[in-house]
N, C-alpha and C positions, 0 to 999 in steps of 0.2 A: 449478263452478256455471254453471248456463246466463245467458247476459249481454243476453236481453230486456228491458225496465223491469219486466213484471209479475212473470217469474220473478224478480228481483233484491226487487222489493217483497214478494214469497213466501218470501223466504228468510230476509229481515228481520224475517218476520213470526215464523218458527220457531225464530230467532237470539236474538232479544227481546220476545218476545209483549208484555210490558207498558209498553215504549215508549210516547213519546206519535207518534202520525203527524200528526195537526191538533188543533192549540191554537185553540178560538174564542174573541172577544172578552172573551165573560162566565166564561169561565175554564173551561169544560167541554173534556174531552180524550179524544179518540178514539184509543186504543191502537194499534198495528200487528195485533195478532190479532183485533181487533174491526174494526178496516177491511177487511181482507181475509174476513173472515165476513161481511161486510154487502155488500161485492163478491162474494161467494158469490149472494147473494140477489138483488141485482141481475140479476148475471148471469144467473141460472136465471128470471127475470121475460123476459128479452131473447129466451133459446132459448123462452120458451113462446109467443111472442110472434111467433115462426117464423125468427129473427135464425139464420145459418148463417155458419161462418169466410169473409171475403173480404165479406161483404154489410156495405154501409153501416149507422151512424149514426148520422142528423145530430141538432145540440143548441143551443134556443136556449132560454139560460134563464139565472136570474140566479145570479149566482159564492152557491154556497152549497159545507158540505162533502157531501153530497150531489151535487152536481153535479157536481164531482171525482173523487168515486168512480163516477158513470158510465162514466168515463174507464176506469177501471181496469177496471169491468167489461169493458167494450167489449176491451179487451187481454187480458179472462182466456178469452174466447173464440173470441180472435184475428179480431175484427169489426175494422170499420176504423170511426176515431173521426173527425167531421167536425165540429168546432164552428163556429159559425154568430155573427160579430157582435150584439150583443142590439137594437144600433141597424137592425137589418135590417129594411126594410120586407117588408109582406107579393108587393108587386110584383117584391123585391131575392131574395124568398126563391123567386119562381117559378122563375127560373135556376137556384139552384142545385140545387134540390129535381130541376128538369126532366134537368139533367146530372147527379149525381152518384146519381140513381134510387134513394136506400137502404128500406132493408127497413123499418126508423123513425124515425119522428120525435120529440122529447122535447121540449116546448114549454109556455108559460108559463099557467096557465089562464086568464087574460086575453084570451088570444088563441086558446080553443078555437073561436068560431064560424069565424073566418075559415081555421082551420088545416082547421079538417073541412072546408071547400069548396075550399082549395086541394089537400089532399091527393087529394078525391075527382076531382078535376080533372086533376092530377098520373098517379094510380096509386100514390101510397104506401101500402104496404098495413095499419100498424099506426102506431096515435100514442099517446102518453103523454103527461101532464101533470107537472109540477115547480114547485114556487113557489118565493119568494125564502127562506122559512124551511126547505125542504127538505121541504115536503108534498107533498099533491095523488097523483093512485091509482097514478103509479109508485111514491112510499112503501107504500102502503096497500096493493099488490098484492105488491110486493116482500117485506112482512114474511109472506106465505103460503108463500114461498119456501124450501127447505133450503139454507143454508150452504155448503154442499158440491158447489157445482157442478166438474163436472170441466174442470181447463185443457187448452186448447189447447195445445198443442204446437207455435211457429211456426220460423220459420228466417229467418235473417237477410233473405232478402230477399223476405222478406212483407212485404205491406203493412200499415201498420199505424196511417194519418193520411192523408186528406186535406186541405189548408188552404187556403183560395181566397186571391190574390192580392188585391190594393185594388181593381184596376181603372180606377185614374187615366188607363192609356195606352189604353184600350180594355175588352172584357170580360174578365170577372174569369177565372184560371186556376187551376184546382184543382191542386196541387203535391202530388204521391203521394212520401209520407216511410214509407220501410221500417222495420222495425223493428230492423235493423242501423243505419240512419241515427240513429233518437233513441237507442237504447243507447250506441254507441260515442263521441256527442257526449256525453251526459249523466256518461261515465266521465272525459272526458278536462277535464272541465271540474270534475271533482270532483276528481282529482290538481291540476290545474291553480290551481285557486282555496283548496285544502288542507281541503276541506271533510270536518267531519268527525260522527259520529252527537251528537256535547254541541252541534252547529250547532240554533238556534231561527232560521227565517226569518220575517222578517218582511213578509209575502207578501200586497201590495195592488193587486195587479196584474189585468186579466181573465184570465180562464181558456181566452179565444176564442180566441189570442192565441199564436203561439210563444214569446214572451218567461216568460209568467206561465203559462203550460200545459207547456210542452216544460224551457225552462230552470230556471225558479224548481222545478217539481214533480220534473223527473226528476232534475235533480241532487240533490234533499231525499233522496230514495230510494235514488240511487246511494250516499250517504253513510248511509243509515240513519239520518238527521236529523229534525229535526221540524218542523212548517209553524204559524205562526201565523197563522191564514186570516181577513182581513179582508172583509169582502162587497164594499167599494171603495175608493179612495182617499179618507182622508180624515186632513188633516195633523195636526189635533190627537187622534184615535186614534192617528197613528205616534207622535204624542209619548208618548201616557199607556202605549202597550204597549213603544216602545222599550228601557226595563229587562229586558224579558223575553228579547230577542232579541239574538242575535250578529250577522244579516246584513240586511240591505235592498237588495231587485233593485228600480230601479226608473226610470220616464223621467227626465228632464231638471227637467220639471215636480215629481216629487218633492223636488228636492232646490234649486231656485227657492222652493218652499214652505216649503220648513222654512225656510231663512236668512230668510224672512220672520215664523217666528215665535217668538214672546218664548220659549215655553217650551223651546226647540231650543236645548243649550246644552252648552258643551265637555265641561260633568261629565256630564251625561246621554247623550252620544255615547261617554264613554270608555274605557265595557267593550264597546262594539261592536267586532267583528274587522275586517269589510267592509263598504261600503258599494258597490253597481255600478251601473252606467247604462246604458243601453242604447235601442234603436227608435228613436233620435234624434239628432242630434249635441248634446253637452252642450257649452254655451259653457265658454272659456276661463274667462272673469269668474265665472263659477258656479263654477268647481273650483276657482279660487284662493279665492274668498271663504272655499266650506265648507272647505275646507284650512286657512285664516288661523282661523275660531273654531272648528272641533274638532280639530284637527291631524288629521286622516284627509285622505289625498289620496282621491279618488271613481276606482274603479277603473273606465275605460270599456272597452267589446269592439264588436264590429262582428258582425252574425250577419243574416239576412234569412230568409222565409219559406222559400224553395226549402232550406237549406243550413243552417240552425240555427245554431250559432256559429263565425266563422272565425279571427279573432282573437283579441288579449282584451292589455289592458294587464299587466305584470310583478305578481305578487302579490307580491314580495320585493324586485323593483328599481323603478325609475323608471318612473313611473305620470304619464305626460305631457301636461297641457293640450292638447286638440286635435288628440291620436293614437289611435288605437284598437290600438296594440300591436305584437305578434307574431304573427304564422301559430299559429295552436294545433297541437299536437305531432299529427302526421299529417296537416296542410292544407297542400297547396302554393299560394301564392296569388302571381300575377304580374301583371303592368303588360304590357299593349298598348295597340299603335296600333288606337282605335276600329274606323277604315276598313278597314285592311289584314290586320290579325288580328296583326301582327310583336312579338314580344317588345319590349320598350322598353327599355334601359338607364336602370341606378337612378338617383334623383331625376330623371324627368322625369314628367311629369304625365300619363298614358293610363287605359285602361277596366281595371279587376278584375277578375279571371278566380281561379278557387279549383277545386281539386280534390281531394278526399279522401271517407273513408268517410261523412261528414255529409253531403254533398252528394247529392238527391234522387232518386228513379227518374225524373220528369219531368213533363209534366203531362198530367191525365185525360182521355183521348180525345184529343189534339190533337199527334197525333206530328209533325205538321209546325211547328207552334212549339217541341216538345221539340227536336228536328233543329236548329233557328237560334239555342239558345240553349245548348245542353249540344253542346259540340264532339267532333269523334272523337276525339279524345285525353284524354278524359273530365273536362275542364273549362270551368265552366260562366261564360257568360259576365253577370256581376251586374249589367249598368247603370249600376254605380258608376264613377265617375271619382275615381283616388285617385294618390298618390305614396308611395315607401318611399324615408329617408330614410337617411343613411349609415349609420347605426346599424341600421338595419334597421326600423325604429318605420313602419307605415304612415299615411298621415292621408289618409279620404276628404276628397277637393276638393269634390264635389256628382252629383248624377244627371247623367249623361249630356246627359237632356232638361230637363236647369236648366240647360245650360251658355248662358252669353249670348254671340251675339259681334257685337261692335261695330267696327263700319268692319273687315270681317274680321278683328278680333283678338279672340282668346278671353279672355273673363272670366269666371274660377271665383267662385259665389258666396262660399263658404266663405270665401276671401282675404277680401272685404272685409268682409264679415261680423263675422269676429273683430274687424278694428280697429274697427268702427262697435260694437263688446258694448263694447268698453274706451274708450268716449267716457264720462264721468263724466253721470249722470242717465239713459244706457242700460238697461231692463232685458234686450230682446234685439231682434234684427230679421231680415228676412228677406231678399234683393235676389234680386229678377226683373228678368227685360231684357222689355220692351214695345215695339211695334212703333213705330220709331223713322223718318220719311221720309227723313232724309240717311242714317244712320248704320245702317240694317239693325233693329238694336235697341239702346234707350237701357237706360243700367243705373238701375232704381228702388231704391232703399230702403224698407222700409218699418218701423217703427218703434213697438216697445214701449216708451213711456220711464217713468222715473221720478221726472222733474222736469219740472213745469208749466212752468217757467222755456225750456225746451231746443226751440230750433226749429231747421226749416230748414236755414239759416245757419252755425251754430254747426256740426252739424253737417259740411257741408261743404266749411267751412273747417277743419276739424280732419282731415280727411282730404286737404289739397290737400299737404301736403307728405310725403304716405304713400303713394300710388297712381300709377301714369301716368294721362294725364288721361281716356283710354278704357276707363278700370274706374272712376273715380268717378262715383260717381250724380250723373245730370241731373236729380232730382229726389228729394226726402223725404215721404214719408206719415207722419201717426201716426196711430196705431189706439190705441185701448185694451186689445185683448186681440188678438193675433195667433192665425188661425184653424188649429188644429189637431186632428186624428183621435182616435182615443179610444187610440191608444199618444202621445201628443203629440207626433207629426209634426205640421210645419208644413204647411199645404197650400196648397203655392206654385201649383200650378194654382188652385184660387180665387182668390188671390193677383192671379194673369195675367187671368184673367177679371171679375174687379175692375175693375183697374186699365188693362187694354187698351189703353183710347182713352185717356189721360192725356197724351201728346202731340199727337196728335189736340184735342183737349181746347185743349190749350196752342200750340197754332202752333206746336209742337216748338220 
């Protein structure tokens, strides 16, 4: 059997026609032979549309099951799929629309006038519309369509996804993922994680997104599994469908949410198989809570947009607060010195480097940042600053470009981090270094609490006998809600731009 995701979801389809593939809310179920006839339809909508294997396109619209099977389409004609943030201004969309040139567009009909002007503007040469219930004349055109569109036939190192980067350090980077790269990730994480086709995912995640697109979807399929597709997160729907489902992929903030609510309760978690975490570092305090009332440890992985998943915590052994695992079976992933590029000997603290079949062709048009970031020896270099600890268990310390260092000694935020989650009245927090006049940069805290009571002080003093005194923070912030992306990344750049002048501010 050929080991692309659509041939794999094609074969599923002929293996078990009456499977469910997507379980929605209201309890209606789209079979596997009925997604793949509806992806029939799509797709033949795409080719009349003038869409050619290798030609983009791009998709911004809301998580419906429809919207998903674009997906699929786009892969039954070996189109390359680019989905597009839904938070995307129409200025955010001129970049990429202008770099990544595809053949069309599929966009929200809310946004038809501004999209025909940018388009006309652009040169895209075909647009379709999609609403949040799965209408609008991509449906309407797509049901004129025969079933039976013929598949492409791709090879591993077609393309088969482009996914633009954040663009926190500069402009955004389109990451060309082959289709060798999501199959052999999407396999190794279904042996890995023991997923199996009686798997119901419980799938709240965007679909923009490698986590809730690439992970949550292609592993469902690799396993012959079923998806229970939410339109978005929302905690008390994970409670009322939780019964139905065995797994939940999901950030940090999912699983902050639930221990927050009444109805989230040991009986109710206890025919659940898995629960994963992921796009985020998930606090300590969060794993042990949900661990202490449903007995499930929260199984966390480390994965990024270039490189899909590299890690992943033990499904059968020690599932570690504050590690993100193992190397997944065919990733090699090592510790260097930032500067020098040198191997680092275990436990010491350097940049991430990973190499295997997941890892990306590079990025769209821009050979010369592919060049400074994917080395000749075919590992690519993450940004991440992390350590492998004797056991071999890795744990990101922080980016790179979070690293703070005060009176030249480096402060990982990660380190204090943890112990400031495990101050009692903590919900989580973030520490940035801010330009500091003696000291280069001062380390800040900043602080989600969950006791009115908890200042400053308290604080600070709970940490003087935990830290040397060049990683405790010169200062405490509290916020109410710390600012985070729509994977629930923290966004420590805003953060820094906040908070700047806060010494400044203060006479240091």
């Amino acid at each position: 059997m050929r080991q692309d995701m659509f041939s794999r979801f094609q074969a599923r389809a002929g293996e078990a026609p009456d499977a469910p593939f997507l379980i929605l809310p209201d309890g209606a179920v789209l079979t596997y032979a009925a997604a793949l006839a509806r992806s029939g339809q799509i797709a033949g909508l795409f080719r009349a549309k003038g869409v050619q294997p290798g030609d983009r396109i791009a998709v911004q619209v809301e998580k419906s099951a429809t919207a998903l099977l674009t997906y699929l389409a786009a892969l039954r004609i070996g189109a390359v799929y680019l989905p597009l943030n839904t938070g995307y201004t129409s200025g955010e969309l001129r970049f990429f629309l202008s770099d990544a040139e595809p053949a069309l567009l599929i966009h929200r009909p809310e946004d038809d006038a501004a999209m025909a002007a940018l388009c006309a503007e652009i040169g895209v040469p075909a647009r379709l519309m999609l609403d949040a219930g799965g209408g609008g004349d991509l449906s309407d055109l797509a049901d004129q369509q025969a079933a039976d569109t013929p598949v492409h036939r791709v090879q591993d190192d077609d393309l088969a996804a482009i996914l633009y980067t954040s663009g926190t350090t500069g402009r955004s980077k389109g990451a060309m993922l082959s289709q060798g790269n999501l199959a052999s990730n999407a396999e190794t994480l279904r042996a890995y994680w023991h997923y199996a086709p009686e798997d119901r995912l419980l799938h709240a995640l965007p679909i923009f997104h490698t986590h809730g697109l690439f992970v949550a979807t292609n592993v469902t399929i690799a396993a012959g599994a079923a998806i229970i597709l939410l339109p978005k997160f929302d905690v008390k729907e994970l409670v009322r469908l939780m019964p139905q489902a065995t797994v939940l992929m999901g950030v940090p903030t999912f699983y902050s949410r639930l221990l927050g609510e009444p109805g989230f309760t040991r009986d109710l978690a206890s025919h659940m198989r898995l629960f994963v975490s992921g796009s985020a570092p998930l606090s300590a305090e969060v794993h042990k809570e949900f661990s202490a009332l449903t007995g499930h440890a929260i199984l966390e992985r480390y994965g990024m947009t270039e490189t899909n998943m590299n890690t992943s915590n033990p499904y059968d052994d020690d599932r570690v607060p504050g590690s993100v695992g193992f190397p997944l079976p065919g990733v090699e992933l090592r510790i260097t010195d930032p500067e020098t590029g040198k191997v680092l000997p275990q436990g010491e603290v350097g940049g991430i480097e990973v190499r295997g079949p997941n890892v990306f062709k590079g990025y769209w048009r821009l050979p010369e940042k592919t060049a400074e970031e994917l080395r000749a020896d075919g590992f690519f270099i993450t940004g991440d600053l992390g350590v492998v600890d004797a056991r071999g268990y890795v744990s990101i310390v922080g980016r790179a470009k979070d690293l703070i260092i005060c009176g030249g000694f480096n402060v990982y935020p990660a380190e204090v981090e943890a112990l400031i989650d495990a101050i009692p009245g903590v919900a989580e927090s973030a520490v940035i270094g801010i330009p500091h006049p003696d000291m280069g940069e001062g380390v800040v805290a900043v602080v989600q609490s969950r006791s009115p009571d908890l200042d400053e002080a308290q604080v600070i003093a709970a940490l003087s006998g935990e830290l040397a005194r060049f990683k405790q923070p010169r200062r405490v912030v509290f916020v109410p809600e710390l600012p985070r992306n729509t994977m629930g990344k923290i966004q420590k750049k805003q953060l820094r731009e906040t908070y700047g002048d806060l010494f400044a501010k203060a006479g240091a």
